[in-house]
C-alpha positions as a printed Julia matrix, in Angstrom:
610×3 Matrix{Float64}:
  -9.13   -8.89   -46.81
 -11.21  -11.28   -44.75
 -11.31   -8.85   -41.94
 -12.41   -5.57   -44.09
 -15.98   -4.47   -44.22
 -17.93   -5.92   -47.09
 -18.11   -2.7    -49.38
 -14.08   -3.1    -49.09
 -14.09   -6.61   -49.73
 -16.75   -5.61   -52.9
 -14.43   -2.64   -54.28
 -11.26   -4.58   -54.19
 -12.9    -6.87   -56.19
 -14.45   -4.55   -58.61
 -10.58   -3.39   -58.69
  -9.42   -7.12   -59.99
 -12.36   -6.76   -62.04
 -11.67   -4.07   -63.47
  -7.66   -4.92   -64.21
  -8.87   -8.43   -65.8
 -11.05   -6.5    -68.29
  -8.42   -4.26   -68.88
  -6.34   -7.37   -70.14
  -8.98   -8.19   -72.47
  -8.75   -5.36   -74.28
  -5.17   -5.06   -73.92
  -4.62   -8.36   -75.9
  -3.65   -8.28   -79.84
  -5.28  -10.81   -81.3
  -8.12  -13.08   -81.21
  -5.93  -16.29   -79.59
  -3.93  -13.68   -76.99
  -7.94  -12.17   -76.18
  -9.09  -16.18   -75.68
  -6.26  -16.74   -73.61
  -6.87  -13.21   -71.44
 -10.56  -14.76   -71.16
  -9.53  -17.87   -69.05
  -6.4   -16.73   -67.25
  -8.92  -13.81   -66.38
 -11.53  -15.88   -64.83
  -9.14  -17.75   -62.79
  -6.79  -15.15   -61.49
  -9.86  -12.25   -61.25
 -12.57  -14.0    -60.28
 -11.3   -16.84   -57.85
 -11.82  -19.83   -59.72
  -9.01  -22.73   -60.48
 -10.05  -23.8    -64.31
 -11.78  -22.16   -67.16
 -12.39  -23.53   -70.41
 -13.39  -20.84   -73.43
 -15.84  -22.82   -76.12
 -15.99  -20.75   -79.24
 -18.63  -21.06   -81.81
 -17.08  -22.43   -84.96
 -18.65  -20.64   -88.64
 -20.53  -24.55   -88.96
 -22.26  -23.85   -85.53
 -20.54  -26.26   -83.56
 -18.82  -25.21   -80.6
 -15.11  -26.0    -80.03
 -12.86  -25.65   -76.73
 -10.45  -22.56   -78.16
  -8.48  -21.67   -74.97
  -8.03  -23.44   -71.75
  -6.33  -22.46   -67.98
  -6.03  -24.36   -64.97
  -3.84  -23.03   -61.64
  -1.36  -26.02   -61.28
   1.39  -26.3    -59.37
   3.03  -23.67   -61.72
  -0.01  -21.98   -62.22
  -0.55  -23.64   -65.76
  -3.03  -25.63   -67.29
  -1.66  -29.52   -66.79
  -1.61  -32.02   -69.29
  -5.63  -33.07   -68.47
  -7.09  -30.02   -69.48
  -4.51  -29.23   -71.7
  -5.94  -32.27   -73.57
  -9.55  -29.93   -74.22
  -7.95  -27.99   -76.85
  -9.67  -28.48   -80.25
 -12.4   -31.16   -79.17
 -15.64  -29.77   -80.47
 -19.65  -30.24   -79.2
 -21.9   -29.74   -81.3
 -24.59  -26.99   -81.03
 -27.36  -29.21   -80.47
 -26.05  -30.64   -77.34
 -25.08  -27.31   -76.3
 -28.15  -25.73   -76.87
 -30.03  -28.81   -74.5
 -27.42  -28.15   -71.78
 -27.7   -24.37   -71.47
 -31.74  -25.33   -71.34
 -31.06  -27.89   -68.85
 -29.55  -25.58   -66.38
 -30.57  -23.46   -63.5
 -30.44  -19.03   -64.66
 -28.51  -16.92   -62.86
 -29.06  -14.05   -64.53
 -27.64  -14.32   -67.75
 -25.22  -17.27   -66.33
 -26.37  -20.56   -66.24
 -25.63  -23.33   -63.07
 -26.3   -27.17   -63.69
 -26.31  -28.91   -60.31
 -24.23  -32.62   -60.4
 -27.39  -34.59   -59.68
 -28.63  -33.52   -63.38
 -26.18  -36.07   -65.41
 -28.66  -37.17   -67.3
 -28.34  -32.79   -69.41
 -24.81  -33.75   -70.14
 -24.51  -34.94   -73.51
 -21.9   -37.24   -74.37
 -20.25  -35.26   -77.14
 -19.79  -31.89   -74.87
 -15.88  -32.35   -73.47
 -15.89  -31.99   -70.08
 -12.9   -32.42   -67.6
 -12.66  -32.98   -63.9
 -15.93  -34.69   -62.12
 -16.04  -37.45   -59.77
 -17.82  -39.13   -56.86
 -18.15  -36.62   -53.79
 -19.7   -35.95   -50.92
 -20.23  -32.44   -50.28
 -22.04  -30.48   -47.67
 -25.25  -28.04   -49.03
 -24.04  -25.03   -50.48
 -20.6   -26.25   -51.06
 -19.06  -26.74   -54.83
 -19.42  -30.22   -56.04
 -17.16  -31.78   -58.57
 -19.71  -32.18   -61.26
 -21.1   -28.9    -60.92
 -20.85  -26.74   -63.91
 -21.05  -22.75   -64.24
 -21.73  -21.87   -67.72
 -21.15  -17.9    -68.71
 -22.25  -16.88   -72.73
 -20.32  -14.78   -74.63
 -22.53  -12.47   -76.96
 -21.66  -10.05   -79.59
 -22.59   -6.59   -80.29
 -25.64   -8.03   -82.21
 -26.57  -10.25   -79.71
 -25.19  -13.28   -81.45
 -23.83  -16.2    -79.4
 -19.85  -16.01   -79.78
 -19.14  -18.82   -77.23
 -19.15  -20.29   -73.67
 -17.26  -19.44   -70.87
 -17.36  -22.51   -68.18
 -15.43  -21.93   -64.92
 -14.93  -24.84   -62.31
 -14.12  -25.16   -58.77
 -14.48  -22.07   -56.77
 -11.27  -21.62   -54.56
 -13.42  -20.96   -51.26
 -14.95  -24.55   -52.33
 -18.54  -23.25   -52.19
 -21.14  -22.66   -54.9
 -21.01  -18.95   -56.08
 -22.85  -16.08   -54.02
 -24.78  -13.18   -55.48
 -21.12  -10.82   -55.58
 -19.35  -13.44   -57.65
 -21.95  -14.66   -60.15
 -22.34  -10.58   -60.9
 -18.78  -10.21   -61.04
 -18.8   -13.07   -63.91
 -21.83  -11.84   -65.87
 -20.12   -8.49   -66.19
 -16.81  -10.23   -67.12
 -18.58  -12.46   -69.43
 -19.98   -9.43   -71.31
 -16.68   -7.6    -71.31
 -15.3   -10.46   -72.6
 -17.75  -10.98   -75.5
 -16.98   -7.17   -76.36
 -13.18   -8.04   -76.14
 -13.45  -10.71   -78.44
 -15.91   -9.15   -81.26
 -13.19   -6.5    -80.9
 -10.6    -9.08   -81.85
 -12.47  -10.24   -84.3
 -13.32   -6.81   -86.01
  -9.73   -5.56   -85.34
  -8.33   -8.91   -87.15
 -10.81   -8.53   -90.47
  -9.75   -4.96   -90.48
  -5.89   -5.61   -90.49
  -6.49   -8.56   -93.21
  -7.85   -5.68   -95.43
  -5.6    -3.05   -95.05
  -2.8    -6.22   -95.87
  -4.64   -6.61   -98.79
  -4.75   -2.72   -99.92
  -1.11   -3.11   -99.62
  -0.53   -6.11  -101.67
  -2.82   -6.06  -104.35
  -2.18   -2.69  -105.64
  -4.02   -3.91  -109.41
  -6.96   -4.64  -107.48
  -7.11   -1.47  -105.58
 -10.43   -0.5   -106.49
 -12.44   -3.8   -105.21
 -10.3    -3.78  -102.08
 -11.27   -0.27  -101.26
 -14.61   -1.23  -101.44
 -14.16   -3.87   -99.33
 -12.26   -1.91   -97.1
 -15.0     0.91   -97.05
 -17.83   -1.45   -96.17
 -15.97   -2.88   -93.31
 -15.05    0.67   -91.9
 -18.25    2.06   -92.89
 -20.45    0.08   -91.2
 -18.45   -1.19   -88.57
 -20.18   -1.31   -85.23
 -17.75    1.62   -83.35
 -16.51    4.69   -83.95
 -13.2     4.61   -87.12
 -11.33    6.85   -87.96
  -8.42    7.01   -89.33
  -5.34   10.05   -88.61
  -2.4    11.6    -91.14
   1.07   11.05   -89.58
   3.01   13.11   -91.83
   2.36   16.26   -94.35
  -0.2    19.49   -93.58
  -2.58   17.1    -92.79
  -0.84   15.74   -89.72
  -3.14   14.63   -86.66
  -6.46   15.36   -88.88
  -8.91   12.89   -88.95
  -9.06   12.14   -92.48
 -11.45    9.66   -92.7
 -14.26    8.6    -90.16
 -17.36    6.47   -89.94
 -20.85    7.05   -89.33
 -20.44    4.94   -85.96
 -18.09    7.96   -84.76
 -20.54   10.57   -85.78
 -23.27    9.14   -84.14
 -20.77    8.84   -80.84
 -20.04   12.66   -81.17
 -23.27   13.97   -82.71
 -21.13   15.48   -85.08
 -21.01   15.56   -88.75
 -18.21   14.03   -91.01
 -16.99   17.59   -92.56
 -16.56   19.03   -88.73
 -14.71   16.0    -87.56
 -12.64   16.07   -90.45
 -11.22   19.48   -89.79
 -10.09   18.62   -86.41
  -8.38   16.17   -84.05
  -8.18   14.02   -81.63
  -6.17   15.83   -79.38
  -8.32   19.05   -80.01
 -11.48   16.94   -78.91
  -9.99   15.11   -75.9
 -10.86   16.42   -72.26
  -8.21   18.41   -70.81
  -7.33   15.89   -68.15
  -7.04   12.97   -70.63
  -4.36   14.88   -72.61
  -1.24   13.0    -71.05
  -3.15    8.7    -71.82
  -3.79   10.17   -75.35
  -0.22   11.48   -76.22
   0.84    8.49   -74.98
  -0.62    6.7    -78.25
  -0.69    9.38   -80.58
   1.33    7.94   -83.38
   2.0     4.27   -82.16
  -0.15    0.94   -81.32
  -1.42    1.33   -78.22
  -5.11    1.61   -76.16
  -7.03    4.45   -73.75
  -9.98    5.28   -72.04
 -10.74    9.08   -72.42
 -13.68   11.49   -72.76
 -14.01   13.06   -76.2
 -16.44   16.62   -76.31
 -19.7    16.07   -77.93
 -21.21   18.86   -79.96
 -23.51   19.12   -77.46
 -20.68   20.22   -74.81
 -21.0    17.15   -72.81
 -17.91   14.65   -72.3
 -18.47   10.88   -73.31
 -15.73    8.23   -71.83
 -14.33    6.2    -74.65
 -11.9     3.24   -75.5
  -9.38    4.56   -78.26
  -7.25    1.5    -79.5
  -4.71    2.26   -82.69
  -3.49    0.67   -85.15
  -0.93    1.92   -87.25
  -0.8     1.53   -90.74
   2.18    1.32   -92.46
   3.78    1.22   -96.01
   7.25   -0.74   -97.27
   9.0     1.94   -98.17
   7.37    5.28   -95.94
   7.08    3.4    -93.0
   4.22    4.8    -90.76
   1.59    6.65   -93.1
  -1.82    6.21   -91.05
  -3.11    5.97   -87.71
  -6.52    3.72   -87.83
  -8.35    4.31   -84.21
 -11.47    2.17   -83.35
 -13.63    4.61   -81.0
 -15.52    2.54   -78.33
 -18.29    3.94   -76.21
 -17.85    3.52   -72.76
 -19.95    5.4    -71.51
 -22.41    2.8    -69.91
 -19.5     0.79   -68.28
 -18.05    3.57   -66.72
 -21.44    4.5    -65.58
 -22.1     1.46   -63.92
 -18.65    1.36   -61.9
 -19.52    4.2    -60.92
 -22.76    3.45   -59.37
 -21.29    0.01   -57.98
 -18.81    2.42   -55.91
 -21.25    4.61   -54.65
 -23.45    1.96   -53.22
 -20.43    0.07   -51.65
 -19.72    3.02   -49.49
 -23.26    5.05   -49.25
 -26.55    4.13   -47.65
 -29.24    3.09   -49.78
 -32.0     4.44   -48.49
 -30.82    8.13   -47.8
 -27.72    8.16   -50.29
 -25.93    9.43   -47.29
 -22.32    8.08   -46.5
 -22.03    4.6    -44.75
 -20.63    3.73   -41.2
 -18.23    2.38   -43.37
 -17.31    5.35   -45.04
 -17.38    7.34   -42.25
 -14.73    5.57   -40.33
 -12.56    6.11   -43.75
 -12.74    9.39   -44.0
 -12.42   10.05   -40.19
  -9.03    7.47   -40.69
  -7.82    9.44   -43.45
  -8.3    12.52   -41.22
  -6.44   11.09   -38.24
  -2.83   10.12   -37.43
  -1.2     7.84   -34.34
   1.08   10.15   -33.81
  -0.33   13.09   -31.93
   2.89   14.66   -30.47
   4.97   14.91   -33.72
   3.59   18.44   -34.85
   7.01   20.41   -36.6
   7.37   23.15   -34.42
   6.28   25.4    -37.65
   3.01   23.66   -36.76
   2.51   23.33   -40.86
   1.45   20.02   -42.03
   4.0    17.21   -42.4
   3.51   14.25   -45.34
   1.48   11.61   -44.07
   1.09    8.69   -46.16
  -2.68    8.19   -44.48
  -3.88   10.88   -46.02
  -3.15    9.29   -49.91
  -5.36   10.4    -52.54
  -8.62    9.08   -51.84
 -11.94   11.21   -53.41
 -13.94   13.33   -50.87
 -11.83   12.34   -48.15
 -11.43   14.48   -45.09
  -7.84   14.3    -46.04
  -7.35   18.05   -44.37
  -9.3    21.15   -45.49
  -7.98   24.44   -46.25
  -7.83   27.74   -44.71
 -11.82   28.85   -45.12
 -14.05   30.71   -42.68
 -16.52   27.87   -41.07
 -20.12   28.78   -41.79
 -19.48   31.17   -44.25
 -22.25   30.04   -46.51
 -24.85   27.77   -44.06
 -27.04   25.96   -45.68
 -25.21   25.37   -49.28
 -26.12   22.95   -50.98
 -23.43   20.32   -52.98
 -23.24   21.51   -57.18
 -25.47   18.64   -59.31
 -23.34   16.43   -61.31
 -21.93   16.79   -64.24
 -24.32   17.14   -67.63
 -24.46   13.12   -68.75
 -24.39   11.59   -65.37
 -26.89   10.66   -63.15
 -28.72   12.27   -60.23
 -30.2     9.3    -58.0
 -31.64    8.56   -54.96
 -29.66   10.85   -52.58
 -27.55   11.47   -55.62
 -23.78   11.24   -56.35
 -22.67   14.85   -54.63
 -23.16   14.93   -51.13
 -21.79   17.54   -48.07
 -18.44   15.72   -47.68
 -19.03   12.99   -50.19
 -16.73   11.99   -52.84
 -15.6    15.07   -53.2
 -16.54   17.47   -56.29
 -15.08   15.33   -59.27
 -14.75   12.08   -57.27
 -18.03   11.09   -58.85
 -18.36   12.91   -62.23
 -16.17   12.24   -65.28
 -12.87   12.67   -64.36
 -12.69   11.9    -60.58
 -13.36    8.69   -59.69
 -13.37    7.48   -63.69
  -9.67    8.24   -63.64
  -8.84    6.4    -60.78
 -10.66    3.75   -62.07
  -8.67    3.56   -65.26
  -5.28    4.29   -63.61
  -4.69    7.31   -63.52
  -5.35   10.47   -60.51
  -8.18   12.57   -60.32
  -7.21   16.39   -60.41
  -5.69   17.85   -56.9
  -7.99   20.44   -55.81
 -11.22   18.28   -57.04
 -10.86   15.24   -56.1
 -10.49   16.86   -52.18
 -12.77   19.37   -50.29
 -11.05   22.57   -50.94
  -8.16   21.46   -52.77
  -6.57   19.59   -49.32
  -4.38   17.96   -48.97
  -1.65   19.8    -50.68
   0.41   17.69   -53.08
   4.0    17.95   -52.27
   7.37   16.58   -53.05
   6.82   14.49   -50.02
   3.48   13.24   -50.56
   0.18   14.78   -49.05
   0.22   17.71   -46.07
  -1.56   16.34   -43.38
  -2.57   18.99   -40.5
  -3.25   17.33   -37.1
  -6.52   17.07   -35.62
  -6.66   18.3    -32.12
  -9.69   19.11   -29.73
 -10.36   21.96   -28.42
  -8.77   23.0    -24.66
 -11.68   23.9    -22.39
 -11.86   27.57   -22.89
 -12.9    26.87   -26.68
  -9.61   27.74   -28.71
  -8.05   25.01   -30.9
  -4.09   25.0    -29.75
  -1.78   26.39   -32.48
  -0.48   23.7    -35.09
  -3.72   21.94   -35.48
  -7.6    21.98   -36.19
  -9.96   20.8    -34.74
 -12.9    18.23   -36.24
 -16.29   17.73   -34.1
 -18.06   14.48   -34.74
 -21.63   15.38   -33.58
 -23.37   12.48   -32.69
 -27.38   12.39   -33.55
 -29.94   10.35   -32.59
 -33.89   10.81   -33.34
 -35.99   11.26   -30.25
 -39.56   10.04   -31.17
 -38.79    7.38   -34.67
 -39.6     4.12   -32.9
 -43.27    5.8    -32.17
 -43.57    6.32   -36.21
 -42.47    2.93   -36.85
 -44.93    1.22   -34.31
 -47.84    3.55   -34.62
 -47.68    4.27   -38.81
 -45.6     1.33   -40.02
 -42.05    1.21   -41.37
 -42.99    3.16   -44.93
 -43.55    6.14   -42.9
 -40.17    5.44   -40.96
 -38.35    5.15   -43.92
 -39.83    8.78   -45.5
 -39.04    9.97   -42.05
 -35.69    8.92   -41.77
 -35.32   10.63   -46.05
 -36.52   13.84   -44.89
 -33.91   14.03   -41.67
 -31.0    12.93   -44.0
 -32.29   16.09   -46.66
 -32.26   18.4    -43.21
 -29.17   17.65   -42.21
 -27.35   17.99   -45.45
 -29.02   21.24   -45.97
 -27.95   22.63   -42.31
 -24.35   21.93   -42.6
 -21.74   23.3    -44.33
 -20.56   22.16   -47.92
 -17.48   20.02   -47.18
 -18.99   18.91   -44.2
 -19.89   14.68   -43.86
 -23.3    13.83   -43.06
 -23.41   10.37   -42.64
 -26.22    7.11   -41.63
 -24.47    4.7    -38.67
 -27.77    2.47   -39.24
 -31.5     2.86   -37.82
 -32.3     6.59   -36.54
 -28.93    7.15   -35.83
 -26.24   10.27   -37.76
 -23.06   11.43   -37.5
 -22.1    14.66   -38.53
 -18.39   15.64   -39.24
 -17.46   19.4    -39.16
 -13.27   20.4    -39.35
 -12.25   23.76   -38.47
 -14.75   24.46   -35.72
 -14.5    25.51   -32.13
 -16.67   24.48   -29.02
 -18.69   27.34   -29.64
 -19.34   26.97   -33.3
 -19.93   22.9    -33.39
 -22.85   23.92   -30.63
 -23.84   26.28   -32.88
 -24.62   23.53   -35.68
 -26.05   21.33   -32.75
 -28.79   23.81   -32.42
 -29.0    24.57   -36.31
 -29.48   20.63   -36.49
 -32.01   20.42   -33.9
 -33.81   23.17   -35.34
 -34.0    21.84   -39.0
 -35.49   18.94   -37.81
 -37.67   20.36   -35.5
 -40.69   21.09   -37.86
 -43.01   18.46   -38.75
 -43.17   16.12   -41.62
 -46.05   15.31   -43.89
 -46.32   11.62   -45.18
 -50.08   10.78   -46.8
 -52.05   13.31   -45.06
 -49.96   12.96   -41.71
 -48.13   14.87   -39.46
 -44.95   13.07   -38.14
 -42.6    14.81   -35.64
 -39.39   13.95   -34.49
 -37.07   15.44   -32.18
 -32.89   14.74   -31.62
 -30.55   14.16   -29.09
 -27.07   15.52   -30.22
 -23.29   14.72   -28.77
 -20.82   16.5    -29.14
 -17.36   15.0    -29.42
 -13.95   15.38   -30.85
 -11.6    13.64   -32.78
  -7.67   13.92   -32.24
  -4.67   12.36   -33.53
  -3.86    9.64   -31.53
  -7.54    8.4    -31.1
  -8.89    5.56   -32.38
 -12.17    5.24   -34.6
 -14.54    3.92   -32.56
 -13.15    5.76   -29.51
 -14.04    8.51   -31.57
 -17.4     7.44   -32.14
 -17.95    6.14   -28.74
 -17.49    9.17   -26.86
 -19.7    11.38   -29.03
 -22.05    8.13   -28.89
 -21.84    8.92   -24.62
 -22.22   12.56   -24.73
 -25.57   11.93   -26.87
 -26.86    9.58   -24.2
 -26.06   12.48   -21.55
 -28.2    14.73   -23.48
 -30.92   12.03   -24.17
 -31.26   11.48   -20.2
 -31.3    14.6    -19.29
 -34.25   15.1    -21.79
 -35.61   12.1    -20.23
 -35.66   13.95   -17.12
 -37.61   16.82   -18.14
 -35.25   18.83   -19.06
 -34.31   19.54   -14.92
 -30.76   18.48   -15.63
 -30.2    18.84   -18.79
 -27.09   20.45   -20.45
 -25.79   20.26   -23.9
 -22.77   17.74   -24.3
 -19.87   19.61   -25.72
């Protein structure tokens, strides 16, 4: 992993992320959620001990679930011996002051002994010398757990960072987000506990059935997310009986509409298959249910199923969780991993993926049918350039990618791109389902519905350059990498500052997406310098785009009463099976210093590279 690039190294740990907080919500009760808490912050977030302090009803705080990686990767007998010793909230409250803020976590450095009080239990410590930056034995990392309400539910405290070095920016983030997840998990818990307790009680104290339902109706009534509870048996079977305000709210729906349908008549089309999965059994899943407004909102349905002595299985009681804000943010902390900040524009990084998902090694094994064969490079990856289907190149110059989805946001270069992650690879239901396990839709989730899913795995259709009279040879398809760089941009930086180099460099992205194709890649290597993908294209076509690139940028651009101008040099290479990335790269990279010279020269030598 050491040797990936860092928005790699970032999404595989957004991944482990990800699966951790999925075992938080996976656990059953409050002691299995504690437990998920620790084990979570040492196996997820690459720590060796984690001690959970919960906040007893008295105020005090007391250590409630403990995890060390030992020899057997359990807790040993040291901080085994944590469990049940309790601080009180005073002393608490002085060493959460005492500390340094990270955000909402909270760091106190070893040489501040004097803000640990005596009646906090601590384990480890020790005399040390350690180098700056690196992890000291007395260092503490202190996450809080918060409720819904904002109430303090406990504190997470993590020790000894396996790299042995004090937490960067990635990994404190990582831990604020798991600390909130985990303060959801366990008011979950909490709720879900209170709520079976009741429903016990219905059952047992049938005299008393009147107070208990209003106990019962208070706690579903007002409960903080979205109830309802589901018939199992009779006419009424699958209707939603009984639901909260919480769930109305969520849906924008009122209670009489809700009550004449069901879940399985709200639930997106795609998220059919997770929620007949749980449909009349204990169980959790993240789908979108439609809002009356026709939008789709991602939500956490957990069950519960309610049962009587003699019927068995009467009810279904499903807690409705909004989502919506957590799948929005992985979202966004994908699409900065792999796309340029400044321009929104792909990544060097995520160029060289897709151009790896569009290439093989093995150049000469074409079936003689010359149809695509499975290739296990081109796996299902959103947006890739994992093959494109038969379509007539420059059909439609100029399109422009559809706007997302209603509910989701448009930013800064926004989430569809030419050749980005893919229509539905960053709306609900393309990347959102591969985040929670499951496959965006075929045909979405890739430029033109390519590859083809087969019984094999994915068609892959080799890339193969053009011979020199233009023609791509049978069996393959070719896919120009058109190397661009600005002629003129180091004059606007010098002359009108780096503001105006920046709104330069905005505008040439916005040209260049609008002059190629939609499923073309228009991507940012780094400073003034493009790349432009375009499959399916002969010699005389990707010069063609060369020239409808040079002309888009051609005209000038206005920044505060200015007029900037920039020109490009453009190389024109090609990318085969067989080749390697950056020879790939490199050779387009050459042919756009040919041009560039020969421009240089006043134009007496110059020819387009090609």
């Amino acid at each position: 992993m050491d040797t990936e690039p860092e928005p790699y190294v970032r999404l595989a740990t957004l991944r482990t992320l990800h699966r951790v907080i999925a075992d938080l919500n996976a656990a059953r009760s409050l002691a299995g959620t504690l437990q998920a808490v620790v084990e979570g912050a040492v196996t997820g977030l690459g720590f060796d001990s984690a001690v959970v302090n919960m906040v007893r009803p008295d105020g005090d705080l007391v250590v409630a679930a403990v995890w060390e990686l030992g020899i057997e990767g359990e807790a040993d007998e040291g901080i085994n011996s944590l469990l049940g010793q309790i601080g009180s909230r005073e002393s608490w409250n002085r060493l959460l002051n005492a500390g340094d803020s990270w955000g909402s976590l909270v760091f106190v450095p070893h040489d501040r002994g004097w803000a640990r009080p005596v009646d906090i239990p601590i384990w480890g410590g020790g005399q040390a010398f350690v180098p700056e930056g690196a992890w000291h034995p007395d260092d503490m990392l202190l996450a809080p757990m918060y409720s819904f309400g904002g109430e303090l539910l406990g504190v997470l405290s993590v020790d000894r960072p396996r790299n042995g070095r004090r937490p960067g920016p990635w990994t404190r983030e990582a831990l604020e987000m798991f600390a909130q997840q985990a303060g959801i998990a366990i008011g979950n818990a909490r709720l879900r506990a209170e709520m079976q307790r009741a429903l016990v009680r219905l059952e047992r104290e049938q005299q008393a059935l009147g107070a208990s339902e209003e106990s019962y109706r208070q706690a579903f009534e007002f409960a903080p997310t979205g109830m309802a509870i589901t018939e199992l048996h009779g006419e009424a079977h699958g209707r939603l009986t009984r639901v909260n305000d919480s769930l109305c709210r969520l849906l924008g729906r009122s209670r009489s509409s809700l009550h004449r349908q069901t879940f399985a008549e709200l639930v997106h089309p795609e998220d059919a298959g997770r929620l007949r999965g749980i449909a009349t059994e204990n169980g959790r899943a993240e789908v979108r249910l439609a809002r009356r407004d026709g939008g789709w909102l991602w939500v956490n349905l957990r069950n519960s199923v309610i049962s009587d002595p003699i019927e068995g299985a009467v009810y279904l009681l499903t807690h409705v969780e909004d989502i919506e804000d957590r799948k929005r943010h992985e979202l966004q902390l994908a699409h900065r991993a792999s796309h340029d900040a400044l321009t929104g524009l792909p990544n060097a990084a995520e160029l060289k993926a897709r151009l790896r998902m569009r290439l093989c090694d093995h150049p000469d094994s074409l079936p003689a049918s010359g149809r695509g064969h499975p290739h296990p490079a081109a796996a299902h990856r959103p947006g890739g350039l994992g093959g494109f289907g038969g379509y007539d190149p420059y059909e439609v110059p100029g399109a422009t990618a559809a706007a997302p989805e209603q509910g989701w946001p448009e930013g800064h270069g926004g989430f569809a791109d030419h050749g980005g992650l893919g229509s539905g690879g960053l709306v609900p239901g393309g990347l959102g389902d591969v985040l929670a396990g499951g496959t965006a839709d075929p045909g979405r989730g890739h430029a033109y519905g390519h590859p083809a899913v087969t019984e094999g795995g994915f068609e892959h259709v080799h890339a193969i350059p053009p011979d020199e009279g233009g023609s791509t040879p049978p069996g393959g398809r070719a896919l120009a990498v058109l190397f661009c760089d600005l002629n003129g941009f180091k004059g606007i930086n010098d002359r009108h500052g780096h503001a105006a180099g920046d709104a330069t460099l905005i505008e040439v992205a916005r040209r260049l997406q609008h002059a190629v194709r939609e499923g073309d890649t228009v991507a940012r290597m780094g400073g003034d310098e493009f790349v432009v993908l375009a499959d399916g294209v002969d010699r005389a076509r990707a010069k063609d785009l060369a020239d409808r690139l040079r002309t888009a940028i051609a005209p000038p651009i206005r920044y505060e009463n200015r007029t900037l101008r920039v020109g490009v040099s453009i190389g024109i290479g090609w990318a085969g099976c067989g080749m390697s990335i950056d020879e790939v790269l490199h050779t387009a990279d050459e042919l756009m210093y040919v041009e560039k010279r020969a421009r240089a020269n006043g134009g007496r030598s110059h020819r387009r590279a090609g």
